[in-house]
C-alpha positions as CSV (number, residue, x, y, z in Angstrom):
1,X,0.0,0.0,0.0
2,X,1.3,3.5,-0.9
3,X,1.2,5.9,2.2
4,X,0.8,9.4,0.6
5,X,2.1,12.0,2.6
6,X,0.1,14.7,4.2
7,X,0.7,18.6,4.2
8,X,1.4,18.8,7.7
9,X,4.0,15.5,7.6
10,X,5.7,17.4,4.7
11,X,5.8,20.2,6.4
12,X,7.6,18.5,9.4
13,X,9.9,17.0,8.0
14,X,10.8,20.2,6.0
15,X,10.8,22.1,9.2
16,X,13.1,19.2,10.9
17,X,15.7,19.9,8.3
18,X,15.7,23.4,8.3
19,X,16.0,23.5,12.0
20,X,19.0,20.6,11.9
21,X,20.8,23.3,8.9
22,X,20.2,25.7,11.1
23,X,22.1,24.3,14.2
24,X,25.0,23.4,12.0
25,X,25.3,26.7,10.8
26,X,24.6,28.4,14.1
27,X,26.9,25.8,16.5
28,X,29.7,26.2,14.9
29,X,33.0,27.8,17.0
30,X,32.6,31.0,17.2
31,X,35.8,33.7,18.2
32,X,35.7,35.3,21.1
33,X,35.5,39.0,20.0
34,X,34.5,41.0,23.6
35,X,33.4,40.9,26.3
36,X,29.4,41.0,27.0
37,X,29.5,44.5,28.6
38,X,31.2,45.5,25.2
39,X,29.1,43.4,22.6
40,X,26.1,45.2,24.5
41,X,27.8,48.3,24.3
42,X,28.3,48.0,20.1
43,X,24.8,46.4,20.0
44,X,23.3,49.8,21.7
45,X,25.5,51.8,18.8
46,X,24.2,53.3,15.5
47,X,26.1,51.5,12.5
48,X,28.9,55.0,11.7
49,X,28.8,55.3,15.3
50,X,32.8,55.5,16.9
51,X,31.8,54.2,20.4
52,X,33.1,50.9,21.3
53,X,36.1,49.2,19.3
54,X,36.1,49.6,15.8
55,X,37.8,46.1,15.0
56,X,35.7,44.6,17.2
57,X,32.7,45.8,15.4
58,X,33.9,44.7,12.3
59,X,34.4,41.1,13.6
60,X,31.5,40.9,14.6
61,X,29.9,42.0,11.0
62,X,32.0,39.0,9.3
63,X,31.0,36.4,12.1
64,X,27.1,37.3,11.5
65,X,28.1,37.2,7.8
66,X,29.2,33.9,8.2
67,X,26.0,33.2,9.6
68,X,23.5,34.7,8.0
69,X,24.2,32.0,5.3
70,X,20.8,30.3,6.4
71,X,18.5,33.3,7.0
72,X,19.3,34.4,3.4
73,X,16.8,31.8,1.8
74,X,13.9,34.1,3.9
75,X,15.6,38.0,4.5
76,X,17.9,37.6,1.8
77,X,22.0,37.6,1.4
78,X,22.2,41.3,2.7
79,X,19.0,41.6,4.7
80,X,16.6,43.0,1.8
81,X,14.4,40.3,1.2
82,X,13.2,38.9,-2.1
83,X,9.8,37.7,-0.4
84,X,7.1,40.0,-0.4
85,X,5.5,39.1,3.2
86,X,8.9,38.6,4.4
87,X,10.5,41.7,6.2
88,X,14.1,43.8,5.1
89,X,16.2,44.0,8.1
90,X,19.1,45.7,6.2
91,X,19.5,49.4,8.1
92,X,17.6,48.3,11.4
93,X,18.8,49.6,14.5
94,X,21.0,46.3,16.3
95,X,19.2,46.9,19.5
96,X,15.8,46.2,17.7
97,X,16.8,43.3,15.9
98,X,18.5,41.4,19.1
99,X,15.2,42.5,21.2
100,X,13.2,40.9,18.7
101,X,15.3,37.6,18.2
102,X,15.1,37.2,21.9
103,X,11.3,38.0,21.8
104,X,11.2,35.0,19.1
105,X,13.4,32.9,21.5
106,X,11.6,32.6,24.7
107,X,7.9,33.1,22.7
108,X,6.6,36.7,23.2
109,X,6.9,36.8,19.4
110,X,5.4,33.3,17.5
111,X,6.1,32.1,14.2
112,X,6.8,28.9,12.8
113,X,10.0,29.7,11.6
114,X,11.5,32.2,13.9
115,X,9.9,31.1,16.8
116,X,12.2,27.2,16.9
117,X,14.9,28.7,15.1
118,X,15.8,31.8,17.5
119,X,16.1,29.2,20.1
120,X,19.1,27.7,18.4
121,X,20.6,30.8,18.5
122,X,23.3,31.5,21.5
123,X,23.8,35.9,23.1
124,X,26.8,35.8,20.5
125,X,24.7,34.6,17.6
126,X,22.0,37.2,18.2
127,X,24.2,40.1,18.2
128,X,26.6,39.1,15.4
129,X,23.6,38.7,13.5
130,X,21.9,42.2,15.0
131,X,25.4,44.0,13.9
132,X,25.5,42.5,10.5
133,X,22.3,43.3,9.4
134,X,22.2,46.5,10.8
135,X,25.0,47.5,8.6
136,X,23.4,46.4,5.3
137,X,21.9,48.9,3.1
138,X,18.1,49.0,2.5
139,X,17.0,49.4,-1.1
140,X,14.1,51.3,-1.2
141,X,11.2,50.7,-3.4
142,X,8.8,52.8,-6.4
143,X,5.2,53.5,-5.7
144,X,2.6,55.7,-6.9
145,X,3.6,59.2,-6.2
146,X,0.3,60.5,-5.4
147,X,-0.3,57.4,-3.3
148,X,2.8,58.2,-1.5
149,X,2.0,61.6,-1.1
150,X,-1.2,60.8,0.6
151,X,0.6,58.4,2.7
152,X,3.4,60.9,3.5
153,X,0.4,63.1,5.3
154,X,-1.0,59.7,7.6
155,X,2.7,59.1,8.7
156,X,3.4,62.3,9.8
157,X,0.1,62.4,11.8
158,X,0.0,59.4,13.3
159,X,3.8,57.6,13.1
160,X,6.7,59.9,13.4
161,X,6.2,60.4,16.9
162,X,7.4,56.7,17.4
163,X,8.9,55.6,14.3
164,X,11.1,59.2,13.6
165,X,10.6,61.8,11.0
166,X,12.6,59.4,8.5
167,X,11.3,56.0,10.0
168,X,14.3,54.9,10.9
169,X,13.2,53.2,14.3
170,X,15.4,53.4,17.3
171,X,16.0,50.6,19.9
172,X,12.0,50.5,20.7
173,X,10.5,50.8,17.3
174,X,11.0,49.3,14.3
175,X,12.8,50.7,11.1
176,X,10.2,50.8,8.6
177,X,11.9,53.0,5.6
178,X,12.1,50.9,2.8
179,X,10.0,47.7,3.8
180,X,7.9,45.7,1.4
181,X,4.8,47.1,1.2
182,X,2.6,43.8,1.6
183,X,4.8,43.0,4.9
184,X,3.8,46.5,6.4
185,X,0.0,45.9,5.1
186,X,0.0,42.7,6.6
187,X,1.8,44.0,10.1
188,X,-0.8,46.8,10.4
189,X,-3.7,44.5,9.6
190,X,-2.5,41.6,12.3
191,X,-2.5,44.9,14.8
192,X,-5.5,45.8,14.3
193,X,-7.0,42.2,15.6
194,X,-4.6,41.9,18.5
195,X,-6.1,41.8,21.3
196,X,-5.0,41.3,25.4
197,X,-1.8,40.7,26.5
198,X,-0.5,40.8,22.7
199,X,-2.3,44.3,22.6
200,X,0.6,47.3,22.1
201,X,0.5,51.2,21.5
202,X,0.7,50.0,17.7
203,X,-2.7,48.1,18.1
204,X,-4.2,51.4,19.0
205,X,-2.6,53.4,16.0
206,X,-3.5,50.4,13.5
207,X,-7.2,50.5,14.6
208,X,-7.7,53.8,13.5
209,X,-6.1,53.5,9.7
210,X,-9.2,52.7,7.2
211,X,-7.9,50.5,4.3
212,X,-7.1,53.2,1.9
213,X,-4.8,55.1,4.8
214,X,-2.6,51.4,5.2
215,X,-2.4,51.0,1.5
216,X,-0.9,54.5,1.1
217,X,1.0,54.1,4.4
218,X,2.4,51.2,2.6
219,X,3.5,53.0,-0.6
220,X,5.2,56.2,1.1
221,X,7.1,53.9,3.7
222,X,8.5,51.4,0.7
223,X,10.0,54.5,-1.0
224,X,12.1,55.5,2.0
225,X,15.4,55.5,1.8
């Protein structure tokens, strides 16, 4: 008798083999570059920034090189991802990026990827990874200009308090210059259902956009550099 597999088995197994790729990748020696007080010092730094040590910074950019090899197939070779519903982290501030890998980690943040894989990852991985991708350069994207335009006016009423007058982020809020537009569309619709504990300031923001104010939201924020 021929057993044909289902969905969810394929899926496993596929999942199994990403995760095992992942913790060969991840689990390999990694050098010493600093101390932690230091590491969390660089992490805390703006990419250009001089604090902390400058060779130590760049160590850290090849050693998350090194490992970014598996996060590629999903956020792409230099953090701008290929996959529309997937997110750029090129240009993110480092101090977002760990926070959110360690959200992903101990399950604050769920997904079926991120959620197993981040637990693979050791302090060291996180920030090598946070530093790496922080210094990669978004490419922004083309949109309507008049639907940009009208998005232009929402942000500046309702985001750059948080997000910054070029929505770059900081260490609290996420960069959002230059993201696909369908991950941001998604993102903002997801907020506006959250409810309870998963409930943020965003949730509150989100429930006031109509569906023509996310889709130019969407378009402005893609064509940021």
């Amino acid at each position: 008798m021929c057993i044909v597999p289902s969905k969810t088995m394929i899926f496993r197994v596929w999942l199994a083999g990403v995760l095992l790729m992942a913790a060969v990748v991840l689990l390999r020696p990694q050098a010493a570059v600093a101390e932690s007080g230091e590491l969390m010092k660089i992490l805390s730094s703006q990419p250009g920034d001089k604090s902390g040590d400058s060779a130590t910074r760049r160590a850290l950019i090849a050693d998350g090189r090194e490992r970014s090899h598996f996060c590629a197939y999903c956020h792409g070779v230099d953090g701008n991802s290929k996959l529309p519903l997937v997110p750029n982290l090129a240009g993110q501030n480092p101090f977002y990026l760990f926070e959110q890998i360690e959200r992903f980690a101990d399950g604050r943040r769920k997904d079926y990827i991120m959620t197993p894989l981040a637990k693979h990852f050791s302090t060291e991985n996180k920030i090598a990874l946070s530093i790496y991708y922080a210094n990669m350069k978004p490419r922004p994207r083309t949109a309507d200009a008049d639907l940009a335009l009208k998005g232009k006016t929402y942000y500046l009423q309702k985001c750059v308090s948080c997000h910054g007058k070029d929505a770059h982020g900081g260490e609290q809020y996420a960069r959002l210059a230059g993201q696909h537009p369908q991950y941001l569309r998604r993102r903002i619709y997801s907020m506006q259902k959250a409810t309870g504990k998963v409930a943020t300031v965003m949730t509150r923001v989100a429930m006031t956009l109509s569906e023509k104010e996310v889709e130019a939201l969407a378009a402005y924020l893609s064509t940021l550099p």
